[in-house]
C-alpha positions as CSV (number, residue, x, y, z in Angstrom):
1,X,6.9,-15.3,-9.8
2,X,3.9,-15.3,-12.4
3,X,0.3,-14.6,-11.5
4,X,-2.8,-15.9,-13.8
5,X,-3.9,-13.8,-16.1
6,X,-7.4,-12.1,-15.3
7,X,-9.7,-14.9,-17.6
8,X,-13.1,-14.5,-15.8
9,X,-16.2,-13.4,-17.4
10,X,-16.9,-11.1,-14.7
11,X,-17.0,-7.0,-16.3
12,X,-13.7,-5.1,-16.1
13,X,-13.3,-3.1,-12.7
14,X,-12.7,-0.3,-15.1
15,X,-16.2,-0.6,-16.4
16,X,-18.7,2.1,-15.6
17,X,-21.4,0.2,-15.3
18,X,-24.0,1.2,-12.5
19,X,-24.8,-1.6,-10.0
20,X,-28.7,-2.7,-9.9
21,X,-31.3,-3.4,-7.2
22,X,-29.6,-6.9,-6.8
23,X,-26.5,-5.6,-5.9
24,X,-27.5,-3.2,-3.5
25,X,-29.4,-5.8,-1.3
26,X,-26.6,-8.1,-2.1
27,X,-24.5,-5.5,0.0
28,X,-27.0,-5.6,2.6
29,X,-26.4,-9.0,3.0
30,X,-23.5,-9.5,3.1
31,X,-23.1,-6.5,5.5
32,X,-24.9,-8.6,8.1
33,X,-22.7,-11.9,8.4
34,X,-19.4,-8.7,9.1
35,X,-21.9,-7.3,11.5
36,X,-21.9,-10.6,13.9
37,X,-18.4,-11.1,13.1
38,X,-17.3,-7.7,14.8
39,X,-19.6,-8.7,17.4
40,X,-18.5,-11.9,18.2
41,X,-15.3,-10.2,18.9
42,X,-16.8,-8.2,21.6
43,X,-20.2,-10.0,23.0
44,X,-17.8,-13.0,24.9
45,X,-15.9,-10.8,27.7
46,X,-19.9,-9.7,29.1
47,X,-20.3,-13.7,29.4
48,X,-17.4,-14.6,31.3
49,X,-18.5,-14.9,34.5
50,X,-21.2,-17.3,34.0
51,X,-19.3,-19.2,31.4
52,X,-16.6,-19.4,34.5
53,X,-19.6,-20.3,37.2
54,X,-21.2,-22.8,34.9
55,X,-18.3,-24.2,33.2
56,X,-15.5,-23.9,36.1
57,X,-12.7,-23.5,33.2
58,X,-8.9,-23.2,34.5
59,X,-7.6,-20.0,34.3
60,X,-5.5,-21.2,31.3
61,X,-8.9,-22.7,29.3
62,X,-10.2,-19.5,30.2
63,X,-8.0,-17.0,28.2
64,X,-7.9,-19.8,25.5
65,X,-12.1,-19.2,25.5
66,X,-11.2,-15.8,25.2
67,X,-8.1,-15.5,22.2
68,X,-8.6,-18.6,20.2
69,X,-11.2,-16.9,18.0
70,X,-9.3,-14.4,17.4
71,X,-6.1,-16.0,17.0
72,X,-7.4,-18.2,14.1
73,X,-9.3,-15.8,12.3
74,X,-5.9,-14.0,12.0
75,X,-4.3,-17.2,11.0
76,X,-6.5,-18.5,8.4
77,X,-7.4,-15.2,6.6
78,X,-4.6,-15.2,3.7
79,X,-5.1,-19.2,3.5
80,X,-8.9,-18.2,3.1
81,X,-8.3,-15.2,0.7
82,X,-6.8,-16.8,-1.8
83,X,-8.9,-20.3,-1.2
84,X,-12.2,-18.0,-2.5
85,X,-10.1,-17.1,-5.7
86,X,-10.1,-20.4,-6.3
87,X,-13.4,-22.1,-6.0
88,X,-15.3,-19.2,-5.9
89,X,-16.3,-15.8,-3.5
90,X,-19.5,-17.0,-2.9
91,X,-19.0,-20.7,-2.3
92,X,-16.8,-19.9,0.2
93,X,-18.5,-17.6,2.2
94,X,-21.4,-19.5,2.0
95,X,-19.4,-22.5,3.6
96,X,-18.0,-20.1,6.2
97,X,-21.8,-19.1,7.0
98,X,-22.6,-22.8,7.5
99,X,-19.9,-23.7,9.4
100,X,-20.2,-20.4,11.7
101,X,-23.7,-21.2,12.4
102,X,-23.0,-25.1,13.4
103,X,-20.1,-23.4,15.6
104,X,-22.4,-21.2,17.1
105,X,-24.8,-23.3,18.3
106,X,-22.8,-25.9,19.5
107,X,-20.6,-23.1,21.6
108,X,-24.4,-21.9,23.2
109,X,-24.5,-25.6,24.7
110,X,-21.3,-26.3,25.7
111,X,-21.5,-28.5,28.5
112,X,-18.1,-28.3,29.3
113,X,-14.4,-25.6,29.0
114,X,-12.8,-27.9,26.2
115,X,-15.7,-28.1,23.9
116,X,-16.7,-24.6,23.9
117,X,-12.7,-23.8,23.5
118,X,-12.7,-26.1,20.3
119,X,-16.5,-25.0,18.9
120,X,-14.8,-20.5,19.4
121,X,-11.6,-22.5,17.1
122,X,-13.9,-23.8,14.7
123,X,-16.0,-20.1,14.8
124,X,-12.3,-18.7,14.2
125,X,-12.0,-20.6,11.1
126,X,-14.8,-19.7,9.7
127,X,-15.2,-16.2,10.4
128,X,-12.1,-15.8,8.4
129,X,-14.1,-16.4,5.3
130,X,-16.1,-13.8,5.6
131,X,-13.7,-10.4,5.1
132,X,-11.9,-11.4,2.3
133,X,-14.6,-13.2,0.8
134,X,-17.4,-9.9,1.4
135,X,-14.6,-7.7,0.5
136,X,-13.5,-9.2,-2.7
137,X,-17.2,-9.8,-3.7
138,X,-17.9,-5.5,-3.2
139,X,-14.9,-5.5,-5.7
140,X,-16.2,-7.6,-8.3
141,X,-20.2,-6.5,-7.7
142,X,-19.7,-2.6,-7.7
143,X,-17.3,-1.2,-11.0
144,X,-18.4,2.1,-11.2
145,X,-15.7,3.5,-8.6
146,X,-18.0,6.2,-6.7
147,X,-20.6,2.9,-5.5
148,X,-17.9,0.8,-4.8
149,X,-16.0,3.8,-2.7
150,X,-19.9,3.3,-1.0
151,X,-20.3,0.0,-1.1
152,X,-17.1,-0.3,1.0
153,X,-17.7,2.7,3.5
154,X,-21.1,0.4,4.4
155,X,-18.9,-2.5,4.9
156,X,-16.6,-0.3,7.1
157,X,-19.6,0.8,8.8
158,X,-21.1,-3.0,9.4
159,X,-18.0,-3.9,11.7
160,X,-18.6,-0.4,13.6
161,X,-22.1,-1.1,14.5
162,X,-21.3,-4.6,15.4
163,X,-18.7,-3.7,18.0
164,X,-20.6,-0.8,18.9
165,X,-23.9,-3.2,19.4
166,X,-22.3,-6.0,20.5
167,X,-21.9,-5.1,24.5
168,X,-25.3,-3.6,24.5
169,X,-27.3,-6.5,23.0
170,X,-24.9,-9.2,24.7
171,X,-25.7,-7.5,28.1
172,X,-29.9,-7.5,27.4
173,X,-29.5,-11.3,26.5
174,X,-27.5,-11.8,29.0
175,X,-30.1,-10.0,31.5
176,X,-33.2,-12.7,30.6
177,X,-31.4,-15.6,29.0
178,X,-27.9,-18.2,30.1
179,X,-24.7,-17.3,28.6
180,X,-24.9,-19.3,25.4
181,X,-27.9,-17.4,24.0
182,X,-24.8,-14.7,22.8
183,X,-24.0,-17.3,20.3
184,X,-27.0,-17.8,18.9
185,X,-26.9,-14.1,17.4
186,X,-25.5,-15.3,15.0
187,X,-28.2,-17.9,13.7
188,X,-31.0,-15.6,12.0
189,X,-28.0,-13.7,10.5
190,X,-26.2,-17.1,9.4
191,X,-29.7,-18.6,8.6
192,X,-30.2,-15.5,5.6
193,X,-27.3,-15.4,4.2
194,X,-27.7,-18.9,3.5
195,X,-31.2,-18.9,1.9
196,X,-31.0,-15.4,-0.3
197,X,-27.1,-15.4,-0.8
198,X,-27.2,-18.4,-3.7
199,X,-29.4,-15.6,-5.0
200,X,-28.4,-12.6,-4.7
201,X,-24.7,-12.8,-5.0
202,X,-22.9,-13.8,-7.8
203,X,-20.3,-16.1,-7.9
204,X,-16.4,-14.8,-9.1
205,X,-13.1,-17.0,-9.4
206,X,-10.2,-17.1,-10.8
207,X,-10.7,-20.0,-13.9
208,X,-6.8,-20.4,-14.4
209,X,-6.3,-20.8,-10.5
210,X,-3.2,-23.5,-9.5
211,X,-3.8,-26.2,-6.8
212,X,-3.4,-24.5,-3.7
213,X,0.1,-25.0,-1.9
214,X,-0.2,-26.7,1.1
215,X,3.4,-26.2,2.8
216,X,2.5,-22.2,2.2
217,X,-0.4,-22.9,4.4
218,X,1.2,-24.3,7.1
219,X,4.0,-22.1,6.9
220,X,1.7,-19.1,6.8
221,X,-0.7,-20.5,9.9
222,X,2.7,-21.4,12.5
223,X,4.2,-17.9,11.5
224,X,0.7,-15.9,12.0
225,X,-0.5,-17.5,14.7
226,X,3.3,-18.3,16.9
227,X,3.7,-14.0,16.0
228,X,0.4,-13.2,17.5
229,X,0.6,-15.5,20.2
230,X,4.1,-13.8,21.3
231,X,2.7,-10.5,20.9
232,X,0.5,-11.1,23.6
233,X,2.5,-12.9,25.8
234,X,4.4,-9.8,25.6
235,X,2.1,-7.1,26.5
236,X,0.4,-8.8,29.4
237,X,3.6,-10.2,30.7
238,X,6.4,-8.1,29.7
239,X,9.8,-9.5,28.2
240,X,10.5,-13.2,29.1
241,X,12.3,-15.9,26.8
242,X,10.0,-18.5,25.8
243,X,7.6,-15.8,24.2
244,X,10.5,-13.7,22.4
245,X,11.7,-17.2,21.5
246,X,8.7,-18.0,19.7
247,X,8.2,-14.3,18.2
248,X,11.9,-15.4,17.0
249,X,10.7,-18.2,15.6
250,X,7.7,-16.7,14.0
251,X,9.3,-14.3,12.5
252,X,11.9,-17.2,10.9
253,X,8.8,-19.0,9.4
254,X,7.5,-16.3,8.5
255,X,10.3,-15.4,5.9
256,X,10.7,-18.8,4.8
257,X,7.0,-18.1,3.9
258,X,7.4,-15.1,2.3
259,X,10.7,-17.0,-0.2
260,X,8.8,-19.8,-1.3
261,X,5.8,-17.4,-2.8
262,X,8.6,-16.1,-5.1
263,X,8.9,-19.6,-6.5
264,X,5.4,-20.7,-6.9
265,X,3.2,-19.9,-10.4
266,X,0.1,-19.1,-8.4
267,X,1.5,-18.2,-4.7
268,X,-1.0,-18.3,-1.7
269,X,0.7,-14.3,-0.8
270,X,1.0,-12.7,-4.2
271,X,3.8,-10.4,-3.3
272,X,3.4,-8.9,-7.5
273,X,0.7,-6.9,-5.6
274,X,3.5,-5.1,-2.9
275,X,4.7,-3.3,-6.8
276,X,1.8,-1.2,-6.9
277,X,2.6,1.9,-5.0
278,X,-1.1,3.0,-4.6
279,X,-1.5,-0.8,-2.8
280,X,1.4,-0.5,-0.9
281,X,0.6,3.3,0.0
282,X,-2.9,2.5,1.4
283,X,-1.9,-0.6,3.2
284,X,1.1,1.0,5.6
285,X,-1.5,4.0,6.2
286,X,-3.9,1.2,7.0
287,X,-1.5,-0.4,9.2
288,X,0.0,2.7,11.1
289,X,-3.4,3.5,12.0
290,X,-4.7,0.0,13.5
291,X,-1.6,0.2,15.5
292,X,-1.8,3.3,16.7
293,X,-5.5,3.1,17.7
294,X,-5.9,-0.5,19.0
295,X,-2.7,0.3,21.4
296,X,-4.4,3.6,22.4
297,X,-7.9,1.7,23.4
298,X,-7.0,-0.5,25.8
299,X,-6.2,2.2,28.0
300,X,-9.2,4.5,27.2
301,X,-11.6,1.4,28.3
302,X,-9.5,1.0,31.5
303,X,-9.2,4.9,32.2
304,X,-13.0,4.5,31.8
305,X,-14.0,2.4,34.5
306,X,-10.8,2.2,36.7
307,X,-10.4,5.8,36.8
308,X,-13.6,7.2,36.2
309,X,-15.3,4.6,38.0
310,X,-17.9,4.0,34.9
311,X,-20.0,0.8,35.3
312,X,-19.2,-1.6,31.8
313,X,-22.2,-0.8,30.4
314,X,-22.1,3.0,31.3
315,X,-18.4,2.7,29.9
316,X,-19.8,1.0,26.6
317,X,-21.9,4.1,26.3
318,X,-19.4,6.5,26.5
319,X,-17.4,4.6,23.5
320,X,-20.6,4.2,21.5
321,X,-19.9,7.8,19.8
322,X,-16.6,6.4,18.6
323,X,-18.1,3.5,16.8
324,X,-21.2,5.9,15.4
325,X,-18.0,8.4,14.1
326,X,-16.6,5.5,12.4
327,X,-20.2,4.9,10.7
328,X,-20.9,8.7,9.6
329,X,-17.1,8.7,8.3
330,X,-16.9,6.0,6.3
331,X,-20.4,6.5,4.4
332,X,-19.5,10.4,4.2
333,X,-15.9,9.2,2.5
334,X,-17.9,8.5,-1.2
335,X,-18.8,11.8,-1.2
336,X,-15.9,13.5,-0.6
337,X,-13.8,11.3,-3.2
338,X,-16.2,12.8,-6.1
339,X,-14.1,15.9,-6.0
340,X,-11.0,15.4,-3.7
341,X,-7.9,12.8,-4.1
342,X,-7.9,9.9,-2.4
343,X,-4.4,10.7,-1.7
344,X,-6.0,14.4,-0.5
345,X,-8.7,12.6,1.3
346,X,-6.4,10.5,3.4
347,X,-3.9,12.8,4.4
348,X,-6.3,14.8,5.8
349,X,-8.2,11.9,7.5
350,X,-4.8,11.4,9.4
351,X,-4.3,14.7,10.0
352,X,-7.6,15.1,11.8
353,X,-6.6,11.7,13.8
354,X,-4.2,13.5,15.5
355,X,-5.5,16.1,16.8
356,X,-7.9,13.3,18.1
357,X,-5.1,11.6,19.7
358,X,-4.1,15.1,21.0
359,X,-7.6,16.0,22.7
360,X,-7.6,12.1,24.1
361,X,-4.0,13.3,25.5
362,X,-6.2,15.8,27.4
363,X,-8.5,13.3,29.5
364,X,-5.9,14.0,32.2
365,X,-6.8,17.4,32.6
366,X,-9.9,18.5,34.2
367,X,-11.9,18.5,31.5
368,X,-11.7,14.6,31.4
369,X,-14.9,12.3,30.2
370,X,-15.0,14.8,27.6
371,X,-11.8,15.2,26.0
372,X,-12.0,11.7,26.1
373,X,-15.4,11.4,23.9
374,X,-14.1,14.2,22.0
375,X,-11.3,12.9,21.2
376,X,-12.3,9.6,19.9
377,X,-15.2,11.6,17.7
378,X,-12.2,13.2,16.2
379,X,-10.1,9.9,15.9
380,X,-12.7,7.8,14.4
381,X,-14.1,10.6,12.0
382,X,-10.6,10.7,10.4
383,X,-9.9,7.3,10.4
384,X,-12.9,6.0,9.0
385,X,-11.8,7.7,5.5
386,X,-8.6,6.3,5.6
387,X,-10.1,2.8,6.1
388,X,-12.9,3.2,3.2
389,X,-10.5,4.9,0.5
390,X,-7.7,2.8,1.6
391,X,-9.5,-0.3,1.2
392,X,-10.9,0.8,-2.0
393,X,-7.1,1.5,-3.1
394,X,-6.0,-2.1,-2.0
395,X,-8.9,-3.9,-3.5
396,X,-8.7,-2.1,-7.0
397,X,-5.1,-2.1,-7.3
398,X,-5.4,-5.8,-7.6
399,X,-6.3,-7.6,-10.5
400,X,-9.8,-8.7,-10.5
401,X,-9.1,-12.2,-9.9
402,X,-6.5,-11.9,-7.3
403,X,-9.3,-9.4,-5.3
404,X,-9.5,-12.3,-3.0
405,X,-6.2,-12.3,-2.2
406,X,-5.8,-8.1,-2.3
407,X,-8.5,-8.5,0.7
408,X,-6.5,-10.9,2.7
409,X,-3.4,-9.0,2.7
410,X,-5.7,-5.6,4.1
411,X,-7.5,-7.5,7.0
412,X,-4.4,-9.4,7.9
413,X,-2.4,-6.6,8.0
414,X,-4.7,-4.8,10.6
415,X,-4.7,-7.8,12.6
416,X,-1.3,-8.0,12.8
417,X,-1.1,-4.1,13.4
418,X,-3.6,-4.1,16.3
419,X,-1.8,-7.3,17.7
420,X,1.2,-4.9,17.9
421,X,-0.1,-1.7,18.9
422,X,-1.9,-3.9,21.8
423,X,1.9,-5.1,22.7
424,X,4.2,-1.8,22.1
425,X,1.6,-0.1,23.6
426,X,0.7,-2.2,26.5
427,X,4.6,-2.5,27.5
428,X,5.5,0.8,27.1
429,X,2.4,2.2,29.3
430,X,3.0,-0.5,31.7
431,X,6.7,0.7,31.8
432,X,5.7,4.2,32.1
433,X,2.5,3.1,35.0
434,X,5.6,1.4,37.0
435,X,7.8,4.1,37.1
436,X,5.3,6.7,38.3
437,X,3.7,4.8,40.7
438,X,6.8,2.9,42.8
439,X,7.7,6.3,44.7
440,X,4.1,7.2,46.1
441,X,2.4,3.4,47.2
442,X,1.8,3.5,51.0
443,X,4.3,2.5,53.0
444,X,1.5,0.7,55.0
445,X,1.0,-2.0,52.0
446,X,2.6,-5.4,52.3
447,X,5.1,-6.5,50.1
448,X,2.9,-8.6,48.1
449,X,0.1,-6.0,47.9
450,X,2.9,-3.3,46.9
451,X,3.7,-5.9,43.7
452,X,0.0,-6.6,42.8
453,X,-0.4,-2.6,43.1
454,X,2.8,-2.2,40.4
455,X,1.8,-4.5,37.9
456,X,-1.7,-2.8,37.3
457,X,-3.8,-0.5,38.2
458,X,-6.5,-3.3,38.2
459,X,-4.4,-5.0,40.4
460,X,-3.7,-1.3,42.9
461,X,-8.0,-1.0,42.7
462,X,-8.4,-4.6,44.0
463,X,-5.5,-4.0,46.5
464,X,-7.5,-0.9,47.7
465,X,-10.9,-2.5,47.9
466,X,-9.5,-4.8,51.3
467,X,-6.9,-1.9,52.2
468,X,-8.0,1.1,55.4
469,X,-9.8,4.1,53.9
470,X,-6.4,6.5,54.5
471,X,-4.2,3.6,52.7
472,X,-7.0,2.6,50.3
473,X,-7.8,6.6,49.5
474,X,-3.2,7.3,49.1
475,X,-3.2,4.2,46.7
476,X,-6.2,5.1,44.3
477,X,-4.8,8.3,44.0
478,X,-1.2,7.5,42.9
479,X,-2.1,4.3,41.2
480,X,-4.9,6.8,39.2
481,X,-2.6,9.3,37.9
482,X,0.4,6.8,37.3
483,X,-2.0,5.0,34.9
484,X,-3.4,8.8,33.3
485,X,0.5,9.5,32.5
486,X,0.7,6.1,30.8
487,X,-2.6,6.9,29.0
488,X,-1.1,10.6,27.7
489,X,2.1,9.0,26.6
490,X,0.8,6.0,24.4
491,X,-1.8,9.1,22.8
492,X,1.5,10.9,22.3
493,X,2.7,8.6,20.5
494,X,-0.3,7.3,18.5
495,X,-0.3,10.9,17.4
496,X,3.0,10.3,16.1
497,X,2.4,7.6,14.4
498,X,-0.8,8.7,12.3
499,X,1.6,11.6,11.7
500,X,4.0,9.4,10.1
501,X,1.4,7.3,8.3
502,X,0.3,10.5,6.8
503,X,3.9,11.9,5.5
504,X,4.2,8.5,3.7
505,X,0.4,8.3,2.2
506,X,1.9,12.4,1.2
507,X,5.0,11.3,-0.3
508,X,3.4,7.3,-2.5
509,X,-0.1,8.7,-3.3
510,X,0.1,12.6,-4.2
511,X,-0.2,11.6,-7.8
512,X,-3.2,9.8,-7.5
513,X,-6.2,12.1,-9.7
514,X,-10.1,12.8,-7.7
515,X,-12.2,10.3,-8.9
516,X,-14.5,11.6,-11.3
């Protein structure tokens, strides 16, 4: 396998020169389209009910309103990496910007389940522009290393404050306006990006760029997307055949992807990049972490309101310290890299997420809400370093005109990560929730209550809520501290993992110098 030879005009990455005024509200802008992106993720599940009173969708159309986006974005992010090495960063994005505000406001007047399933599809598509195309354009934009270790930590930060803002502003909007005005956030955003980006941004490609392989694409979109799908299948209903079939079969395309890059002059997955150990270092540190803290979350926001009994907006509250943590870490992380090794910096950054992992361990004590909030200060304070200097690794260790492609590889990789955590996680706590809790149910509950109760402890709360106070009162109470044991183990084992993740960033990066 060859790769093109780094022909553009652009200034080498290696080049200290110090970015001007342009570039820095360049960065702002394209902060802001990552901003809605993050929140887009979030912003939908606050909808759902009136989407589901005004729409009637089937259950089916209804979790296909809800993953879709999702589901393509993962999909189409390599395929859109390396398609903005070819006709250009900014083009692309700028296409993606267009297309994601025509999605938008189509999706805010859907008059019917089908159409606003295929106008989240098309948003899918064409928010998977935007991360590899912002990323790769911080990579080319910033060569003095210290503002581009900045440049990325606001990038970082962006997605933080968009998940972080995105249940708060959907719930206001949702308070005075219908349910479509959540898509419409993204207009104004969409609308500036547009009219200052031609601007403000300059445009980087790859001149020597082949034709882009179109059998890789398909190959790459069946094998991301059948994965993913599985994954899911998988956490919310346990092991069955047709979705280890299709994980099976993922998996298959997925390697027959992976061969037919080794044959190609100008592959869609440049696997030349896997040889850099920095590249490789940063991107299973990158990994380990998404895994271990998207499989964690899903039972912090459950233990939140089904066992704390926090409203969704009180519960969004109590998370908003982990997302400002995340935004205070990765803008502190430039800093620190002036006079410590990114190596040095990430170790320690994992090191610290354990003991956040540890103190969310403790929310089953009686110290409780606030182990919890400490704990995921601590996780997201050193986890945000290892996200900014790891990105900074993965883009850099690229060639400039491959940057593109570099990006791709990082945000597929933590989509595929949290898709995993979310299923290793989910089956192994529900495992852990059913074991605990089959001994002490009521022996007042029906059979079919008694299965409803065991597969969740959403489905024991709505059992109580039509069950007598004694019965309802014996079932909370089981179902409660089944689900807190599940919640200690998967921290246990996110722990671990960061653990791990840190060991290997030890043993690949400890020759790595400070940046100075």
């Amino acid at each position: 396998m060859t790769s093109a030879p780094p022909t553009e005009s652009a200034p080498s990455p290696e080049a200290r020169t110090l970015a001007t005024r342009r570039e820095w509200i360049g960065l702002a802008v394209i902060a802001l389209p990552c901003l809605v992106y993050a929140m887009d993720l979030t912003v939908l599940n606050l909808a759902l009910p009136a989407i589901s009173e005004h729409l009637h969708p089937s259950s089916s159309q209804l979790l296909w309103i809800i993953d879709v986006y999702g589901f393509l974005v993962a999909g189409f992010l390599i395929t859109m990496g390396t398609l903005g090495d070819r006709i250009g960063r900014r083009k692309l994005l700028l296409i993606g910007a267009a297309f994601f505000a025509v999605a938008s406001t189509l999706a805010a007047f859907a008059d019917s389940a089908g159409m606003l399933i295929a106008m989240r599809a098309l948003l899918g598509i064409a928010g998977a522009t935007l991360a590899p195309s912002t990323l790769s354009l911080i990579r080319n934009m910033f060569h003095d290393e210290r503002q581009r270790q900045f440049a990325i930590g606001v990038w970082i930060a962006s997605f933080s404050v968009g998940s972080a803002i995105g249940p708060l502003v959907g719930g206001v909007l949702l308070e005075f306006f219908w349910w479509g005005s959540v898509f419409l956030l993204a207009l104004p955003v969409m609308a500036l990006l547009l009219i200052v980006g031609p601007s403000l941004l300059p445009e980087y490609k790859d001149p020597n760029a082949g034709r882009i392989d179109l059998v890789s694409v398909a190959l790459s979109l069946f094998a991301v997307l059948s994965i993913i799908y599985a994954l899911k299948q998988l956490a919310e209903h346990g092991l069955h055949a047709l979705p280890l079939a299709l994980l099976a079969v993922g998996l298959g395309v997925g390697t027959v992807f992976i061969r037919r890059q080794t044959t190609l002059a100008y592959p869609l997955l440049d696997l030349a990049l896997f040889q850099s150990r920095p590249f490789s270092a940063a991107i299973t540190a990158y990994a380990l972490s998404c895994l271990a803290m998207f499989g964690v979350y899903i039972y912090i926001s459950q233990y939140l309101q089904l066992v704390l009994g926090l409203s969704p907006l009180m519960a969004g509250v109590a998370l908003l310290p982990w997302a400002l943590g995340f935004v205070f870490g990765s803008l502190l992380s430039p800093r620190l890299s002036r006079h410590v090794a990114p190596a040095t910096i990430m170790i320690w950054g994992l090191l610290s997420s354990s003991i956040g992992f540890a103190l969310v361990w403790m929310a089953g004590t009686s110290w409780g809400l606030s182990a919890l909030i400490a704990g995921t200060i601590v996780m997201s304070l050193g986890m945000a370093p290892v996200f900014t200097v790891g990105n900074e690794i993965i883009v850099t260790a690229a060639p400039p005109e491959r940057a593109g492609s570099a990006s791709a590889i990082s945000e597929t990789s933590a989509e595929f990560s949290g898709a995993l955590g979310i299923a290793i996680f989910g089956s192994l706590g529900t495992l852990i929730y059913r074991m605990a809790v089959s001994d002490g149910l009521p022996a007042a509950l029906s059979p079919e209550d008694r299965a409803t109760s065991l597969a969740t402890l959403g489905g024991a709360v709505a059992t109580a809520h039509g069950a007598p106070g004694p019965v309802a009162d014996a079932l909370l109470l089981v179902a409660r501290e089944a689900f807190v044991s599940a919640l200690q183990f998967t921290a246990l084992v996110g722990g671990v993992l960061v653990l791990l993740a840190g060991l290997l960033t030890a043993r690949i990066l400890r020759t790595l110098p400070p940046k100075v």
